[in-house]
SEFIZA-3560 file (N, C-alpha, C; in Angstrom, 3 decimals):
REM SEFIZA-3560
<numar><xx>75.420</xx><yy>58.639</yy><zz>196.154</zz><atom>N</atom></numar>
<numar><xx>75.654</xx><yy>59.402</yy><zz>197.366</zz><atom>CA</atom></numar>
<numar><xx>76.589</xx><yy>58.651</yy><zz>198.316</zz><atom>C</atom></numar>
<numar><xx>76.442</xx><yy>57.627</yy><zz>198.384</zz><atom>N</atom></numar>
<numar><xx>77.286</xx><yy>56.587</yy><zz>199.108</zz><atom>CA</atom></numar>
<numar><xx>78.743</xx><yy>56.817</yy><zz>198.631</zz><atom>C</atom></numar>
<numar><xx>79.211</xx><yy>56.589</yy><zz>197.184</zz><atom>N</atom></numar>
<numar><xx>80.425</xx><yy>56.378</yy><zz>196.875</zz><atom>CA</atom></numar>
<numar><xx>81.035</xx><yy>57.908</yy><zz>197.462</zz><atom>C</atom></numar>
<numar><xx>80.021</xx><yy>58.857</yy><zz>197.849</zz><atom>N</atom></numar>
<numar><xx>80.796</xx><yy>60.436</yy><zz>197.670</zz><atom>CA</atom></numar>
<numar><xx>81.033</xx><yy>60.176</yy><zz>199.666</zz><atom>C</atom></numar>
<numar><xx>80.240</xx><yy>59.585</yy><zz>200.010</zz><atom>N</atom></numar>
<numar><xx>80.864</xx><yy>59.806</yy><zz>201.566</zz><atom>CA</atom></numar>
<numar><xx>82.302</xx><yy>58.815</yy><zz>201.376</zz><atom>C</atom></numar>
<numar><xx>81.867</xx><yy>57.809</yy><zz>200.911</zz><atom>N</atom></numar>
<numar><xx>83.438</xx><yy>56.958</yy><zz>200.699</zz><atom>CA</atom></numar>
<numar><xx>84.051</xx><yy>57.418</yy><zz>200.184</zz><atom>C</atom></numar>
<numar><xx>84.492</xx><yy>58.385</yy><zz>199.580</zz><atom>N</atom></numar>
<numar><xx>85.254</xx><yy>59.605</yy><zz>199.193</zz><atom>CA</atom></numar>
<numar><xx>85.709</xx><yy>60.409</yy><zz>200.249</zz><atom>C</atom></numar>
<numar><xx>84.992</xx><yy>60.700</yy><zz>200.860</zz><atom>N</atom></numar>
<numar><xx>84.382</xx><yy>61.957</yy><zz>201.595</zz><atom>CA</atom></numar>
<numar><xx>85.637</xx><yy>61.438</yy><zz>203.169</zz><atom>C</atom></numar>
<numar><xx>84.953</xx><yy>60.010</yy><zz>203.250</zz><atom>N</atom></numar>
<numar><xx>86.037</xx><yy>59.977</yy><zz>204.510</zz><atom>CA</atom></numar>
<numar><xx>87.662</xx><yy>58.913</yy><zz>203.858</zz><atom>C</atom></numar>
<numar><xx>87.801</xx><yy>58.689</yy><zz>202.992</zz><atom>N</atom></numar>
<numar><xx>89.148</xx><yy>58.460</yy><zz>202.355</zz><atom>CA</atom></numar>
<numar><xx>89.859</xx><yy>60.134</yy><zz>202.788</zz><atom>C</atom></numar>
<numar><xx>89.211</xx><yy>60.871</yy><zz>202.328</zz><atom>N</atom></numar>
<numar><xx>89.693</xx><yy>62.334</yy><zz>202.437</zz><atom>CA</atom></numar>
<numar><xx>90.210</xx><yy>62.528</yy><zz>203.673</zz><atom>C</atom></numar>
<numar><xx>89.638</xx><yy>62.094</yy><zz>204.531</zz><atom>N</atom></numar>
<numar><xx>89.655</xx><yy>62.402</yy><zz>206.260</zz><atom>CA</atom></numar>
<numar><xx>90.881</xx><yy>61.795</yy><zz>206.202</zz><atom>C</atom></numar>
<numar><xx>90.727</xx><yy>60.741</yy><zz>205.959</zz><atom>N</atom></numar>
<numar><xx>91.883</xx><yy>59.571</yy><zz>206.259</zz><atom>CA</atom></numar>
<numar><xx>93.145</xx><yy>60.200</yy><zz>206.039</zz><atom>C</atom></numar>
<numar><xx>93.155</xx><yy>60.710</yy><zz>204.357</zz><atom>N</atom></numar>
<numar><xx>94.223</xx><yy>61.126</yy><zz>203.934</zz><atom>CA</atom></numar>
<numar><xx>94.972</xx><yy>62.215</yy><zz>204.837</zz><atom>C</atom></numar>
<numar><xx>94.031</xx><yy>63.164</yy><zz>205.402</zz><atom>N</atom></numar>
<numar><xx>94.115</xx><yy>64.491</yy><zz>205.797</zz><atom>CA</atom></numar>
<numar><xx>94.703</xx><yy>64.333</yy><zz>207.284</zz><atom>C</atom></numar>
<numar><xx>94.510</xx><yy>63.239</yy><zz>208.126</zz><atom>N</atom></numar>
<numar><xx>94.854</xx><yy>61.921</yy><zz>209.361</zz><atom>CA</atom></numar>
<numar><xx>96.179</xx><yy>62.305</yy><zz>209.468</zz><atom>C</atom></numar>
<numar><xx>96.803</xx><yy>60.959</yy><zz>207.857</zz><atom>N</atom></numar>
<numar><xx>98.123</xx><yy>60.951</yy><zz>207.958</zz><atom>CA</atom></numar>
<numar><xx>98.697</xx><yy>62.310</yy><zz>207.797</zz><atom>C</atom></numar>
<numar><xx>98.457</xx><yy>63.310</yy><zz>206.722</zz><atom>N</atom></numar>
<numar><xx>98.864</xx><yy>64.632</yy><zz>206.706</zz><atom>CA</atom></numar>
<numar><xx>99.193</xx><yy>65.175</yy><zz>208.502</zz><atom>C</atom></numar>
<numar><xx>98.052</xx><yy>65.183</yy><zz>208.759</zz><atom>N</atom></numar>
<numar><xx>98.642</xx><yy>65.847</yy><zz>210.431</zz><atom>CA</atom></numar>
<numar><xx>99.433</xx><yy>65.150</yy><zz>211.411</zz><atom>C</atom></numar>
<numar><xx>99.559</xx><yy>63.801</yy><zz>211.022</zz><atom>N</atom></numar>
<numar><xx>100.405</xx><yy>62.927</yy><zz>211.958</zz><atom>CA</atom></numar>
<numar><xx>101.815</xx><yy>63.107</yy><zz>211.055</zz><atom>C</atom></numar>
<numar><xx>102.115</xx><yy>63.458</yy><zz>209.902</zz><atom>N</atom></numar>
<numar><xx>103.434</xx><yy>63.658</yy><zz>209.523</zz><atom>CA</atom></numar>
<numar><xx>103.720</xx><yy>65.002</yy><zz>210.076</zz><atom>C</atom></numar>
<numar><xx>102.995</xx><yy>65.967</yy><zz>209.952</zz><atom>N</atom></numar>
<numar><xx>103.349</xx><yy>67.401</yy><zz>210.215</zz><atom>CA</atom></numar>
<numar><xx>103.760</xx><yy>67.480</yy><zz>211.676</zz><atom>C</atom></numar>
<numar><xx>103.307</xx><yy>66.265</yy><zz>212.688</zz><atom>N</atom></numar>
<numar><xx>103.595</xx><yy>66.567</yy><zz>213.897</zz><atom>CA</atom></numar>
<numar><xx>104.694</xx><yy>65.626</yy><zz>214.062</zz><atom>C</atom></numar>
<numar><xx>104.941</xx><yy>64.968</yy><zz>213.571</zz><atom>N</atom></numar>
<numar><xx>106.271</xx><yy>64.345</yy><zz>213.444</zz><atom>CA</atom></numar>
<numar><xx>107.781</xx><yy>65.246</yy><zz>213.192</zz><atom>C</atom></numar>
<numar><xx>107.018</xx><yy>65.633</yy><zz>211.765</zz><atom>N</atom></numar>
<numar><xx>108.017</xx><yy>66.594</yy><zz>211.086</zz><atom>CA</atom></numar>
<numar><xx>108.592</xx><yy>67.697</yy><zz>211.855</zz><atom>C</atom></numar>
<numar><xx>107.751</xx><yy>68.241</yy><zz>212.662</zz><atom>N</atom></numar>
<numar><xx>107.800</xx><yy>69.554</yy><zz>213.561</zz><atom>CA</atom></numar>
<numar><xx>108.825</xx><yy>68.950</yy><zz>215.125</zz><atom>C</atom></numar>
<numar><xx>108.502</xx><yy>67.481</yy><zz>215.312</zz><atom>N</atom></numar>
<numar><xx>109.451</xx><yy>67.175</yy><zz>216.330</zz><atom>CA</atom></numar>
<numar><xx>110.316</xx><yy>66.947</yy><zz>215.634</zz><atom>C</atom></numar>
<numar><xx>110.859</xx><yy>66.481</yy><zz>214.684</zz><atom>N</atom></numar>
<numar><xx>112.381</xx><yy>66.325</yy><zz>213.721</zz><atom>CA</atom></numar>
<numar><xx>113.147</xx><yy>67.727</yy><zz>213.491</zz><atom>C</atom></numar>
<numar><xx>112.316</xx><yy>68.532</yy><zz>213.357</zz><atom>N</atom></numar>
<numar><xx>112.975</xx><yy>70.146</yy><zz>213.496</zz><atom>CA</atom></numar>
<numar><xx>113.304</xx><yy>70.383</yy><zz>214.983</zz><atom>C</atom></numar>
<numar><xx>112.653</xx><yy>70.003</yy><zz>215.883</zz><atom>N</atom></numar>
<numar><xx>112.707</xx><yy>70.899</yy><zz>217.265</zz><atom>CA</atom></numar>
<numar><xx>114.035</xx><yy>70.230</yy><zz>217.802</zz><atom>C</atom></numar>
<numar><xx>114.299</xx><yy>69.250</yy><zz>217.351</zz><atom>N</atom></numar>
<numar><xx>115.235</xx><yy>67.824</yy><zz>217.960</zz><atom>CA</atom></numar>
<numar><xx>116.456</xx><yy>68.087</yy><zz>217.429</zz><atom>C</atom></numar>
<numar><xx>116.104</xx><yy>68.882</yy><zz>216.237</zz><atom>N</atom></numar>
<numar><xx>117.706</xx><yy>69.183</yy><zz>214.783</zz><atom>CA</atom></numar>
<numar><xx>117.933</xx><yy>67.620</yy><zz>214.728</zz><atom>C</atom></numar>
<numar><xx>117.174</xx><yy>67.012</yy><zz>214.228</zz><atom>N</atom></numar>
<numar><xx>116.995</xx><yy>65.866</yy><zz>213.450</zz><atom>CA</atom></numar>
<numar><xx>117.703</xx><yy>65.986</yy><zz>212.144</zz><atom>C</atom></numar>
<numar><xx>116.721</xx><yy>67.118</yy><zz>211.849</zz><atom>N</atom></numar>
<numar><xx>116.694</xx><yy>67.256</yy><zz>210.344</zz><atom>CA</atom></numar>
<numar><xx>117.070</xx><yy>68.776</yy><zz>210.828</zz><atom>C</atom></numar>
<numar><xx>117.209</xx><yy>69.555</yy><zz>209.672</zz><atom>N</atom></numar>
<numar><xx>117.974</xx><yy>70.507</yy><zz>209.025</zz><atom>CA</atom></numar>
<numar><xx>117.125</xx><yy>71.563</yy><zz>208.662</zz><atom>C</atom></numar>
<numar><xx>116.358</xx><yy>72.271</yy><zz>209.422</zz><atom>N</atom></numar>
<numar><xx>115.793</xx><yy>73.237</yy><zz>208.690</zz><atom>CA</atom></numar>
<numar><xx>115.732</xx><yy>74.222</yy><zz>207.861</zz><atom>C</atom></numar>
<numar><xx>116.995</xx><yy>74.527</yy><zz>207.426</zz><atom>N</atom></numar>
<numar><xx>117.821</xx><yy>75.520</yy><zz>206.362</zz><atom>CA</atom></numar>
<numar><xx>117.696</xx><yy>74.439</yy><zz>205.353</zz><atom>C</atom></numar>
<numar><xx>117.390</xx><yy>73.034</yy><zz>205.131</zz><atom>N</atom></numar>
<numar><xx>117.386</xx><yy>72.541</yy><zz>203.332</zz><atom>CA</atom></numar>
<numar><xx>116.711</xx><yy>72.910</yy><zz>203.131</zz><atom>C</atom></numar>
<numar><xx>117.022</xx><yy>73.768</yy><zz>201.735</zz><atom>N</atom></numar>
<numar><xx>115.935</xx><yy>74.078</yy><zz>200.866</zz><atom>CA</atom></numar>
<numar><xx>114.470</xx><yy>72.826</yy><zz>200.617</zz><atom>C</atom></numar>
<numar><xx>114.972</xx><yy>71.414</yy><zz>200.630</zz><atom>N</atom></numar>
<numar><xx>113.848</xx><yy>70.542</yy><zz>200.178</zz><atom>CA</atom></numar>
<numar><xx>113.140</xx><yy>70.510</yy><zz>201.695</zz><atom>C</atom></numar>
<numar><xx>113.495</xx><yy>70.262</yy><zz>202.660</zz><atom>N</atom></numar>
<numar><xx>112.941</xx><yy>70.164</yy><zz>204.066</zz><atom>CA</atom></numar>
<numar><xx>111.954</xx><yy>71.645</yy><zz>203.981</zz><atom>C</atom></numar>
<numar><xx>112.719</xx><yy>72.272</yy><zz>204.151</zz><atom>N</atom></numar>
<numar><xx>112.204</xx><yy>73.808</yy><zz>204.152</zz><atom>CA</atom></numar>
<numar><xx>110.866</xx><yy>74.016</yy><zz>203.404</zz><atom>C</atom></numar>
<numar><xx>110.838</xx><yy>73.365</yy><zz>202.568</zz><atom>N</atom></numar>
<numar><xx>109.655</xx><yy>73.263</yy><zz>201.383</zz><atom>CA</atom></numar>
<numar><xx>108.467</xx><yy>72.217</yy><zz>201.900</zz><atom>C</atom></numar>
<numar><xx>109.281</xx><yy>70.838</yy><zz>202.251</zz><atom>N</atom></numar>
<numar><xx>108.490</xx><yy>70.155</yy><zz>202.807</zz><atom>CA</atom></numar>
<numar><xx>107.198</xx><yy>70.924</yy><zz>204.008</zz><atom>C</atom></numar>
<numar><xx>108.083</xx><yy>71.507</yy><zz>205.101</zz><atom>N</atom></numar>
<numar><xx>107.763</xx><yy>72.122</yy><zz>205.952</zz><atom>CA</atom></numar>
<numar><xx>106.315</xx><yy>72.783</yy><zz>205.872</zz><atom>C</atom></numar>
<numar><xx>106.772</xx><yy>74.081</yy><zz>204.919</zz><atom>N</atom></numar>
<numar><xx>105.829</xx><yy>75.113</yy><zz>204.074</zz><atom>CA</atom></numar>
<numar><xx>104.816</xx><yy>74.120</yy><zz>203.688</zz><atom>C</atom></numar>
<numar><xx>104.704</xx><yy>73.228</yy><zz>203.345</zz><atom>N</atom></numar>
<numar><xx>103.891</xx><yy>72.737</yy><zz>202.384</zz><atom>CA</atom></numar>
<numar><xx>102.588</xx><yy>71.862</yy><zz>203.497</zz><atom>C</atom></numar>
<numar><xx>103.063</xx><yy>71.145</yy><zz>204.310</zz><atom>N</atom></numar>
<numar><xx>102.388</xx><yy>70.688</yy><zz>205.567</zz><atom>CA</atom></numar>
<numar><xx>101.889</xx><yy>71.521</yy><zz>206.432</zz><atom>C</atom></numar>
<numar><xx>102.699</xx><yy>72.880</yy><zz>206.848</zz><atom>N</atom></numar>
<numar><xx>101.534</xx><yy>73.775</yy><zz>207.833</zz><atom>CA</atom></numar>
<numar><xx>100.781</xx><yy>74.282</yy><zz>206.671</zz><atom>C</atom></numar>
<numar><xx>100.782</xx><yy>74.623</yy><zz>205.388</zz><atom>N</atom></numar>
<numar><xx>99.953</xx><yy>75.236</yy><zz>204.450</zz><atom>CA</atom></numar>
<numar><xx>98.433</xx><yy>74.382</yy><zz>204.418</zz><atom>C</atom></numar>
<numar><xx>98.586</xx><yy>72.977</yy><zz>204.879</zz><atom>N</atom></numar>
<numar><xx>97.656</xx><yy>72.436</yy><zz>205.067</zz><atom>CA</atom></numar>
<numar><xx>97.229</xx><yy>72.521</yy><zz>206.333</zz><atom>C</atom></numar>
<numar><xx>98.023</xx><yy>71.994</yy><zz>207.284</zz><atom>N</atom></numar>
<numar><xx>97.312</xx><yy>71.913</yy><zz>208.191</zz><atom>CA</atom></numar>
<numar><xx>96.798</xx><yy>73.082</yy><zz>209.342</zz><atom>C</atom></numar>
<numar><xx>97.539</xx><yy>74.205</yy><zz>209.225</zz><atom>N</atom></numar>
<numar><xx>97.327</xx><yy>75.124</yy><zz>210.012</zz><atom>CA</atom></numar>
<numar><xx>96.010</xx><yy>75.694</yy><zz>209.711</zz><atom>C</atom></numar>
<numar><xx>95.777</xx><yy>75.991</yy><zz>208.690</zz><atom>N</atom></numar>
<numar><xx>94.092</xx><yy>76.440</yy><zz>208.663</zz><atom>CA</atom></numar>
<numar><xx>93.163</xx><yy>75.875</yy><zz>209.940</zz><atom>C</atom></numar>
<numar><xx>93.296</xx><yy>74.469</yy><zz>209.693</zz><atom>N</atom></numar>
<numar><xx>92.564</xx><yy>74.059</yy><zz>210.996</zz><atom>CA</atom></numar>
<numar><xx>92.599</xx><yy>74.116</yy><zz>212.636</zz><atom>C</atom></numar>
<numar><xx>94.242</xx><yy>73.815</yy><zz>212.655</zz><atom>N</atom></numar>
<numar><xx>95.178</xx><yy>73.754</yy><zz>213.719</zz><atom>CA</atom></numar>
<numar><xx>94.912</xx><yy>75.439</yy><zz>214.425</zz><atom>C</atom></numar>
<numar><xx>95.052</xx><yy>76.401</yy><zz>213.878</zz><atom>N</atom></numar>
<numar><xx>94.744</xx><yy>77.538</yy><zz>213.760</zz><atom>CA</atom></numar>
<numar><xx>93.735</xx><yy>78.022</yy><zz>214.863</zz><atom>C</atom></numar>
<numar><xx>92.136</xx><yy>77.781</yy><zz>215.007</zz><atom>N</atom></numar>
<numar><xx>91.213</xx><yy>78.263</yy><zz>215.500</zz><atom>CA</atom></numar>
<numar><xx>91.037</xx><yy>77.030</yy><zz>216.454</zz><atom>C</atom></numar>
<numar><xx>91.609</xx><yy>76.006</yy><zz>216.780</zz><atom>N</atom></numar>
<numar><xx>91.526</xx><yy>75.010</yy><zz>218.040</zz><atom>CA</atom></numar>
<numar><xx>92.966</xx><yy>75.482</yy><zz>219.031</zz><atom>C</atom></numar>
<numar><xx>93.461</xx><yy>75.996</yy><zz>217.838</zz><atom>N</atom></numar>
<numar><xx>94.699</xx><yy>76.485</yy><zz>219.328</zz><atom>CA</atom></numar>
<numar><xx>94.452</xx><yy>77.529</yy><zz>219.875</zz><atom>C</atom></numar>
<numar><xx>93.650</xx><yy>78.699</yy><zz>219.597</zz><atom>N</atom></numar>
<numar><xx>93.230</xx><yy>79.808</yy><zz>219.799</zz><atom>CA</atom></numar>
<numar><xx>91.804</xx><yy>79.603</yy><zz>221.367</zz><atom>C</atom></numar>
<numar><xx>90.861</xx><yy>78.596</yy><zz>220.858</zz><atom>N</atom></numar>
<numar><xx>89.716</xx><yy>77.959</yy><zz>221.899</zz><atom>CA</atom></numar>
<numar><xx>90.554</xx><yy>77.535</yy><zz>222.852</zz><atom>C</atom></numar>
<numar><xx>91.947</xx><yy>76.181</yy><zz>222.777</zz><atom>N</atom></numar>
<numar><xx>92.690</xx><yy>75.763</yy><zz>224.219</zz><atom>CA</atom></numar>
<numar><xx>93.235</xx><yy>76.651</yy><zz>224.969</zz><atom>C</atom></numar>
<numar><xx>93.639</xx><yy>76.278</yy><zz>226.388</zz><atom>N</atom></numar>
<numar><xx>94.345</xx><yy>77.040</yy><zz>227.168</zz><atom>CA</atom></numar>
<numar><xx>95.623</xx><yy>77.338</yy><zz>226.854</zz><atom>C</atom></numar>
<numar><xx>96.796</xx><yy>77.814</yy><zz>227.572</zz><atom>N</atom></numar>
<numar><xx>97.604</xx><yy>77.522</yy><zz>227.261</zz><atom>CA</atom></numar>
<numar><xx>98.617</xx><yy>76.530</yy><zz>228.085</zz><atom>C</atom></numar>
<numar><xx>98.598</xx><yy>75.691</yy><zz>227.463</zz><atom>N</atom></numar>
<numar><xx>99.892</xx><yy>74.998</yy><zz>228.562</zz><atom>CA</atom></numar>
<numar><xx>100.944</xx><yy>74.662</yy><zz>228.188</zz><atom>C</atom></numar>
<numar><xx>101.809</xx><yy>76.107</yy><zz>227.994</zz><atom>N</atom></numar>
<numar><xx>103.060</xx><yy>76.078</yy><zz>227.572</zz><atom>CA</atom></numar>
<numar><xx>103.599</xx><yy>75.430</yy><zz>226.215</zz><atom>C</atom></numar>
<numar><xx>104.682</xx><yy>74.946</yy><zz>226.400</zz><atom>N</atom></numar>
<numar><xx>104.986</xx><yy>74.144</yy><zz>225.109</zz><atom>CA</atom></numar>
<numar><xx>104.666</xx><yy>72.956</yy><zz>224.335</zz><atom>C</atom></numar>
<numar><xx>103.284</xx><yy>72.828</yy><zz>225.369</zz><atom>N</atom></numar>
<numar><xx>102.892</xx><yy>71.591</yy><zz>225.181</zz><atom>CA</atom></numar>
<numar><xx>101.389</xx><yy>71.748</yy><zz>224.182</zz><atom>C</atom></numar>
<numar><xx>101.466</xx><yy>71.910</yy><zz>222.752</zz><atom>N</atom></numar>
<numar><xx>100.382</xx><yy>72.086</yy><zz>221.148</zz><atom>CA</atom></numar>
<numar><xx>99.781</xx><yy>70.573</yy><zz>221.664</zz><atom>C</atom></numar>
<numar><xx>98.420</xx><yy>70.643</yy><zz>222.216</zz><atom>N</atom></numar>
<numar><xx>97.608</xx><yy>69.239</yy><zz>222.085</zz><atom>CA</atom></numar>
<numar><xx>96.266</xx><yy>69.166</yy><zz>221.170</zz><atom>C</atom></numar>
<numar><xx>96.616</xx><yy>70.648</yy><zz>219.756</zz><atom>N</atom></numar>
<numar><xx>95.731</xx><yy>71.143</yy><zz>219.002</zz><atom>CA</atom></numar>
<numar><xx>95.566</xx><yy>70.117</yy><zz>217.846</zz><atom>C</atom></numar>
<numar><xx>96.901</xx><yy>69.270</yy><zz>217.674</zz><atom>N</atom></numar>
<numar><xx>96.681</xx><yy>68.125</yy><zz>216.373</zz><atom>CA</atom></numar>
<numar><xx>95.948</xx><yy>67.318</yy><zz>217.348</zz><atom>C</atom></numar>
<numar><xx>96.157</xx><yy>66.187</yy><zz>218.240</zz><atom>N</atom></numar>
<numar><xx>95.383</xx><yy>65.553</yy><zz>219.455</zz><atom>CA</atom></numar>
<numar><xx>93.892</xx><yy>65.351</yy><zz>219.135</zz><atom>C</atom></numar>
<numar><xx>93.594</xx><yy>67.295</yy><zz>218.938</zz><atom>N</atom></numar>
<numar><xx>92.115</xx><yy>67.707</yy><zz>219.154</zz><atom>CA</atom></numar>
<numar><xx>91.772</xx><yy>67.175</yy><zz>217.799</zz><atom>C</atom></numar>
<numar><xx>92.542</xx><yy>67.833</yy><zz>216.866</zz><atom>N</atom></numar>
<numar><xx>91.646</xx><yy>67.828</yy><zz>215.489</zz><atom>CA</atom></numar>
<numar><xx>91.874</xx><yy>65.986</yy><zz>214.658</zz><atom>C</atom></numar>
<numar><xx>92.516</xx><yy>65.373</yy><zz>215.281</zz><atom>N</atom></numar>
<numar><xx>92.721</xx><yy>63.950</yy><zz>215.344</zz><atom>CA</atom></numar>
<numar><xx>91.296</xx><yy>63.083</yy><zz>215.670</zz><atom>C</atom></numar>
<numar><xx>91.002</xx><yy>63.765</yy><zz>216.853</zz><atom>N</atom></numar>
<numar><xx>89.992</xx><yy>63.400</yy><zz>217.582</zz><atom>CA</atom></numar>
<numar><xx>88.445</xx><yy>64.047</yy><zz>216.881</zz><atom>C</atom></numar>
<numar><xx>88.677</xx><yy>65.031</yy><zz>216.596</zz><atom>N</atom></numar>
<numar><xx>87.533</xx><yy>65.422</yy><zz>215.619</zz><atom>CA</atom></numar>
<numar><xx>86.912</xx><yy>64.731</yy><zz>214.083</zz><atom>C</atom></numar>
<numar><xx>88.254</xx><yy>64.426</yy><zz>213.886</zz><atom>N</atom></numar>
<numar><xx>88.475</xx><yy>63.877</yy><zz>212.262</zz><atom>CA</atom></numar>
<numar><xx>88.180</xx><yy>62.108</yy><zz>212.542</zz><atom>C</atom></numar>
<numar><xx>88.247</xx><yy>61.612</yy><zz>213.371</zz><atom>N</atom></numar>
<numar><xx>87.706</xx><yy>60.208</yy><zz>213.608</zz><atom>CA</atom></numar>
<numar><xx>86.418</xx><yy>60.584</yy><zz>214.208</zz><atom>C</atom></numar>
<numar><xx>85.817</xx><yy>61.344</yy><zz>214.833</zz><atom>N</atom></numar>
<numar><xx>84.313</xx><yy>61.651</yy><zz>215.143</zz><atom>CA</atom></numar>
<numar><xx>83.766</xx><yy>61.739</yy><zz>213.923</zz><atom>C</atom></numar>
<numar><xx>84.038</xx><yy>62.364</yy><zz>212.907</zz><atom>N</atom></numar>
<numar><xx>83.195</xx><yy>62.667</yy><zz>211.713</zz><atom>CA</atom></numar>
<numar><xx>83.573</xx><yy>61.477</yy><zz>211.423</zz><atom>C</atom></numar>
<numar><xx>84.361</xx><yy>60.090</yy><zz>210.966</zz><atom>N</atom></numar>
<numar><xx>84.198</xx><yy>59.213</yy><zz>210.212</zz><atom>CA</atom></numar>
<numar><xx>84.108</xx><yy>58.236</yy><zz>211.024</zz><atom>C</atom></numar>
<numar><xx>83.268</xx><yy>58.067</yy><zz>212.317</zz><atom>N</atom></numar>
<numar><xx>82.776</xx><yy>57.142</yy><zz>212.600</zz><atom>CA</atom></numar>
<numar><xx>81.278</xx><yy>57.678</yy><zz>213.113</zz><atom>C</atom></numar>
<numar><xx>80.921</xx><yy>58.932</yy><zz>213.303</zz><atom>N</atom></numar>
<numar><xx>79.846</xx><yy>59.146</yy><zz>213.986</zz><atom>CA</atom></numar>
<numar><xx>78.809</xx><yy>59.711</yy><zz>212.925</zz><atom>C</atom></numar>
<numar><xx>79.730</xx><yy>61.115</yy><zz>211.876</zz><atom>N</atom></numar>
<numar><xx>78.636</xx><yy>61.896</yy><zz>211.284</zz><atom>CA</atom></numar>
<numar><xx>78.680</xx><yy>61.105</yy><zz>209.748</zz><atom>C</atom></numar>
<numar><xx>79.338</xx><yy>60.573</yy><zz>209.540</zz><atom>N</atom></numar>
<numar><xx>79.458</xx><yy>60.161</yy><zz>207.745</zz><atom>CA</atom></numar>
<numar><xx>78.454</xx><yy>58.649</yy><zz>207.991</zz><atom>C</atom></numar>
<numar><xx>78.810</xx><yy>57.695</yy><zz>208.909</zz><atom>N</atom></numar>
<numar><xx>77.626</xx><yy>56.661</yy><zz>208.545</zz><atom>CA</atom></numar>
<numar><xx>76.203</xx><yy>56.747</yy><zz>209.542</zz><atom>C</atom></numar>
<numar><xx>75.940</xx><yy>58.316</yy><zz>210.208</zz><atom>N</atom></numar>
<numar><xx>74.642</xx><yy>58.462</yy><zz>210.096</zz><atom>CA</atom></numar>
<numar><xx>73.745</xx><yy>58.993</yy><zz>208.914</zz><atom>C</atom></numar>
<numar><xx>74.883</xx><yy>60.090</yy><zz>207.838</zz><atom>N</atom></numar>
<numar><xx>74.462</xx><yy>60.577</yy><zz>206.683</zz><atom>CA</atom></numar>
<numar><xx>73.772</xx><yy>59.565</yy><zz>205.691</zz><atom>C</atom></numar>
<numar><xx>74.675</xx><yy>58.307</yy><zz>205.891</zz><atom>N</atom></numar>
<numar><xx>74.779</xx><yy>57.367</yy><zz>205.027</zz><atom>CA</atom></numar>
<numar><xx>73.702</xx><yy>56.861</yy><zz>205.549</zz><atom>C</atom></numar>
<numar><xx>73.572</xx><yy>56.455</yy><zz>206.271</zz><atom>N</atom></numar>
<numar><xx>71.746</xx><yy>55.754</yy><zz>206.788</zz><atom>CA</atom></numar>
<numar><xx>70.998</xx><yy>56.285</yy><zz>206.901</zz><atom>C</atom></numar>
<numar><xx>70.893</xx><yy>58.197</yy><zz>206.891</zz><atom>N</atom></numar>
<numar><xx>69.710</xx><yy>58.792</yy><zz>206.256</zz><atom>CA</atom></numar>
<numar><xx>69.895</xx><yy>58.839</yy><zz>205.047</zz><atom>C</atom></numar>
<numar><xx>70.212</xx><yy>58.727</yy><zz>204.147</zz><atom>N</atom></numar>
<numar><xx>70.168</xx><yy>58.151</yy><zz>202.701</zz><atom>CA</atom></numar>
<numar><xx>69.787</xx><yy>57.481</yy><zz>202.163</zz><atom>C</atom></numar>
<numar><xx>69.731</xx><yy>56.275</yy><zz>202.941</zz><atom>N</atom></numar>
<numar><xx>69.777</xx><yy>54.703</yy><zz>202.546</zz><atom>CA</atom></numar>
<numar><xx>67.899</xx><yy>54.364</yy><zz>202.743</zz><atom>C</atom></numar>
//
């Protein structure tokens, strides 16, 4: 049961960097950094909100709005280190 939460929050982790690239990526478009007509960017793109928006999704919908300013990754940043410091090693010590 142990090795599956150490799984469990590797996952988080992984899922971390996923939203810290996507919000990167999304300022490299807004900036014309990068090129949003490449086909490989373009793909990139697709492929990062395909992940992350599911979540991003129903926390931007609960915030207010304050303009152009998305503090919905922020939130779910902040959620995703709550579960792997608060809910995964209390699981783990009701287990244990």
């Amino acid at each position: 049961m142990l090795e599956l939460l150490g799984f469990i929050s590797y996952l988080i982790q992984l899922y971390v960097y996923v939203v810290i690239a996507a919000v990167i990526f999304s300022w490299l478009i807004a900036f014309n950094v990068i090129n949003a007509y490449n086909p490989f960017v373009r793909t990139l793109w697709q492929a990062l909100n395909a992940v992350t928006e599911p979540l991003l999704r129903p926390i931007r919908r609960v915030l207010p709005d304050l303009g152009g300013l998305d503090i919905s990754p922020i939130v779910l940043l902040i959620a995703c280190y709550f579960v792997q410091a608060v809910v995964l090693p209390n699981i783990a010590r009701l287990v244990v």
